[in-house]
N, C-alpha and C positions, 0 to 999 in steps of 0.2 A: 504493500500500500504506500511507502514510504514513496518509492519511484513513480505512480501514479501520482501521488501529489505534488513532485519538484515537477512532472511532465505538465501536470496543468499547471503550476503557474507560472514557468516561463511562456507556456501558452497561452494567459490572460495578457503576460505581459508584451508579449509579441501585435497581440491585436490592441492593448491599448498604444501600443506604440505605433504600429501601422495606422489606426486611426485617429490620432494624433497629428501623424505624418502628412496624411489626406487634407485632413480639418486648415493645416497650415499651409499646404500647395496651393489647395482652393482657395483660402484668402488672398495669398500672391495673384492666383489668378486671377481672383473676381477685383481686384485694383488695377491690375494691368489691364482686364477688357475696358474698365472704367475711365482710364490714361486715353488707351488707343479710341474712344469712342470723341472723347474731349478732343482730341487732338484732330477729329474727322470735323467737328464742328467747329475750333476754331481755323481748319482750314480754308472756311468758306467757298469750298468749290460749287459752281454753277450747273444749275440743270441744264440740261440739254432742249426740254423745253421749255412752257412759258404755266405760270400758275394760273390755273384759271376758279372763280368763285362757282360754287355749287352751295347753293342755298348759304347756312353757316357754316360751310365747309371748304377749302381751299384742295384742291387739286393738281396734281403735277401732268402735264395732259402735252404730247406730241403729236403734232400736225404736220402732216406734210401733203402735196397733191392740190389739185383743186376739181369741181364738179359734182355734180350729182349723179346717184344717190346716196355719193357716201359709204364708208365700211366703219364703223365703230370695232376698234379687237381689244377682247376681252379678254386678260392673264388669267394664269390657276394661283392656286395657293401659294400666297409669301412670292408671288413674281410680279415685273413690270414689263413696261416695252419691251425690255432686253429678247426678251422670248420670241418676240415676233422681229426680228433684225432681218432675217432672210426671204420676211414676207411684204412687211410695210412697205419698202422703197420702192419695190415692184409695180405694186397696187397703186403706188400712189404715180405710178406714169397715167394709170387711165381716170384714175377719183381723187376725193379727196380721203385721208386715210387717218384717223385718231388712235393713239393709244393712251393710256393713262394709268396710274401709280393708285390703285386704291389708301383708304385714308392709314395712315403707321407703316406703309411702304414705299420704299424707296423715296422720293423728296417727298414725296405727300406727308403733310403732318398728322399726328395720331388723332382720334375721335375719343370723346370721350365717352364712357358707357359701353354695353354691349356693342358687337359690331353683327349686326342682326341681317337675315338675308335681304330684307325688308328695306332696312337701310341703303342696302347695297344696292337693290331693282331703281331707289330713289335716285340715286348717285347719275344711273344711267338715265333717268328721265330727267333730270337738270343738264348734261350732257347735250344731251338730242335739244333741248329746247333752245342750246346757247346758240344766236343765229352767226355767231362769229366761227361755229364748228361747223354747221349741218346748215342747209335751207330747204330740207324736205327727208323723209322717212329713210335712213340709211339702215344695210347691210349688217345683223349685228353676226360677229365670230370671235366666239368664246371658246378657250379651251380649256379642260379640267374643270374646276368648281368658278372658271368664267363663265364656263358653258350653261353650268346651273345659272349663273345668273340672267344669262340671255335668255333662257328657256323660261323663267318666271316672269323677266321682264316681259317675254314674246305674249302672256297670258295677262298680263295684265294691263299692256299698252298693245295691243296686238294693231292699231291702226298706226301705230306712232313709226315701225320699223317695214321694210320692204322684203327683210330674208333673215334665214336663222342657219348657222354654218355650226356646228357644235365638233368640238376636236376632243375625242374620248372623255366625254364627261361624263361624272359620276351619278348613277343612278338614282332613283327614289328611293331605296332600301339601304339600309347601313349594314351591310355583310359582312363576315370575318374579315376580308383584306383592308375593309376602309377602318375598322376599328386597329387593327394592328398599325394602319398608317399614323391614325392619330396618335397613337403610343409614342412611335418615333417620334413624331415632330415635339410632343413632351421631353424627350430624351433628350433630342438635339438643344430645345432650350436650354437644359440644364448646362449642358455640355458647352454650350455657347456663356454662359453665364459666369460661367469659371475662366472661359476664356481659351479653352479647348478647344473649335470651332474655328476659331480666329485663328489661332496658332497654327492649326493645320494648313488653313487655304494660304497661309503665308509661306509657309513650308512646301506647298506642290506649285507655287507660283511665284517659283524665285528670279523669272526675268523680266517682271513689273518693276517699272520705277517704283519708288517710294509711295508718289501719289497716286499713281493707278492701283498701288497694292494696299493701301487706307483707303482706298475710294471701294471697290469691289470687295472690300473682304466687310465692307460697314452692310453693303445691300445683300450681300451675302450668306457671311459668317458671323455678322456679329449679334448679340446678346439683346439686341433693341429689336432689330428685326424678326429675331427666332420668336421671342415674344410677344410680335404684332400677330406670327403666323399662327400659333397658340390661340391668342385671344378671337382670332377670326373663326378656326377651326372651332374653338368652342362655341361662339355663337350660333354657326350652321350647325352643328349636330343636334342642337335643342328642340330644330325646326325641321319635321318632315311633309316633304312639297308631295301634294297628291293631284295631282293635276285637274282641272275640269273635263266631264265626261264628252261635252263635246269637242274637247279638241281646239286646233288652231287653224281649222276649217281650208282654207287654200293657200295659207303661207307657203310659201318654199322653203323647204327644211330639208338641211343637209348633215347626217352624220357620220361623222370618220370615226371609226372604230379599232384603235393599236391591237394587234395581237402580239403578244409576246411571249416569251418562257420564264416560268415567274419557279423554285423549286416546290418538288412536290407538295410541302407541307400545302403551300397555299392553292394548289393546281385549283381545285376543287370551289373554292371561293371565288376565283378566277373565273369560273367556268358560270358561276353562278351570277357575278357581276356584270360578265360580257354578255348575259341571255337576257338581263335588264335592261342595258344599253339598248340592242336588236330592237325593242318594242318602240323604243322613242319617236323613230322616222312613221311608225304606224298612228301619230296625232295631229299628223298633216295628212291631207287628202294630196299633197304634192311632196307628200317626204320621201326620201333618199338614204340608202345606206349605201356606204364606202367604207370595206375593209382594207387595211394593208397591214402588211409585218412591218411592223415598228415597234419601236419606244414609244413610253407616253405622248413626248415632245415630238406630235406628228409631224407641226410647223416648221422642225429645225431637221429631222429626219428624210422629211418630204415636203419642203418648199413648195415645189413645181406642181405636186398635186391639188395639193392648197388654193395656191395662186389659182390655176385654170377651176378652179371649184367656182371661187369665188368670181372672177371673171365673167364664167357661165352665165351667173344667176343675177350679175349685172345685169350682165347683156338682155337677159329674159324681162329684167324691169323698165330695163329703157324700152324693150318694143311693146310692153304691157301701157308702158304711160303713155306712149306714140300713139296706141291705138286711143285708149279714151280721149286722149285730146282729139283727134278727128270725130270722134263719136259726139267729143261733147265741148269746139273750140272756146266756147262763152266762160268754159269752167275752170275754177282754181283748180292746178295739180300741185299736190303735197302729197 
């Protein structure tokens, strides 16, 4: 018994000292993310676009293009324009082409309160209304949990927009794989919070200047942002969208659908989430499915498919307006 008992307690004392150890890295760390975040903001670096007002909310919002009908594109979770780099400049040789930073991302400033899905459909009907963005019902393409927002949006302003483009967005149902997602993005805050996070992307990104590598690892990796993606994610999971029976009657609805190899643990949830997806294009009498092997990020995977999607469904609006203006030359077209 004698030896059992020196065994535990260099054993007690191994773990208070390993957690000890922990207790004291972490505060290193959670001061250094604290330093490198100060340091992003007395930098005063410039957005790339222009602020625009939404309601009492301020907005970080890129415009490029001009014409109608317009493409409003909608990020996923914890993303900004960045996401759509290989799509917007495209787009915007034939329209005019918006993208924008929801509120605690990227320049956009944080909101205070929940950040409700609700919130968020409003966000885009201040958007559409600004006539410095839009002068008639544009193109909305959402991907991920933007997607959900266009799809809500599409239901509740359904006169307001001309098309719905949705890039692997998440279901009505919260299945194994989205609950395990949310787990991560808790983890990565933590992990970002101590300053781990940061640390990393500085580390796999060692031929950044200085300022490109505080600029990118703030919208990125850092401990502000993990915890806007948090605070969103918990907002939307509070809220499940059951869509109206009738549907969105003759919108154009397009959805891309990633397939990918996800390991077996989650095949099964996979399998489950993509059979929810598949029904979506069944709430337009003009909906569209398009599968490809991808990654989530169809946008940055497959550009080119993207691009001519959306193209399409221009094109289909400009001869939809053409006609009723001959039908009906007296009349306002919006």
């Amino acid at each position: 018994m004698g030896r059992w008992k020196v065994v535990r307690k260099w054993g007690v004392r191994v773990v208070v000292t390993g957690l000890s150890v922990a207790v004291i890295l972490g505060g290193i760390g959670w001061s250094w993310e604290r330093s490198q975040h100060a340091l992003f903001l007395e930098a005063g670096f410039e957005p790339p676009g222009r602020m625009v007002s939404v309601g009492e909310q301020t907005l970080h919002v890129v415009s490029e293009g001009a014409g109608s009908p317009g493409v409003l594109l909608i990020s996923g979770l914890g993303d900004g324009p960045g996401v759509w780099s290989k799509v917007q400049p495209r787009l915007a040789e034939s329209t005019r082409v918006v993208s924008y930073d929801r509120p605690g991302l990227g320049w956009s400033p944080a909101r205070q309160g929940t950040l409700t899905a609700e919130a968020a459909v409003e966000d885009v009907a201040q958007l559409l209304a600004n006539p410095d963005l839009f002068d008639g019902p544009p193109i909305l393409a959402g991907h991920s949990l933007g997607g959900q927002i266009a799809r809500r949006f599409a239901y509740a302003h359904p006169s307001d927009i001309s098309g719905l483009i949705l890039l692997d967005p998440p279901a009505d149902e919260t299945p194994t794989l989205l609950k395990v997602e949310g787990i991560r993005h808790r983890v990565e805050a933590w992990l970002a919070s101590v300053g781990l996070r940061r640390w990393q992307y500085y580390r796999t990104h060692p031929d950044l200047s200085p300022d490109q590598r505080l600029q990118q690892a703030h919208f990125r990796a850092s401990a502000s942002i993990k915890k806007e993606i948090v605070r969103e994610l918990r907002g939307w999971e509070s809220e499940r969208f059951v869509p109206p029976e009738e549907g969105l009657g003759e919108l154009p609805l397009t959805l891309f659908l990633a397939n990918f190899e996800l390991p077996a643990l989650f095949s099964d949830a996979m399998a489950e989430f993509n059979e929810a997806k598949r029904l979506i294009p069944q709430e337009s009498e003009r909906g569209r499915l398009i599968e490809l092997q991808s990654l989530h990020y169809i946008q940055e995977q497959h550009p080119e498919a993207v691009i001519a999607e959306v193209l399409e469904m221009l094109s289909a609006v400009d001869s939809a307006m053409a006609v009723n203006t001959q039908a009906d030359p007296g009349g306002a077209v919006r």
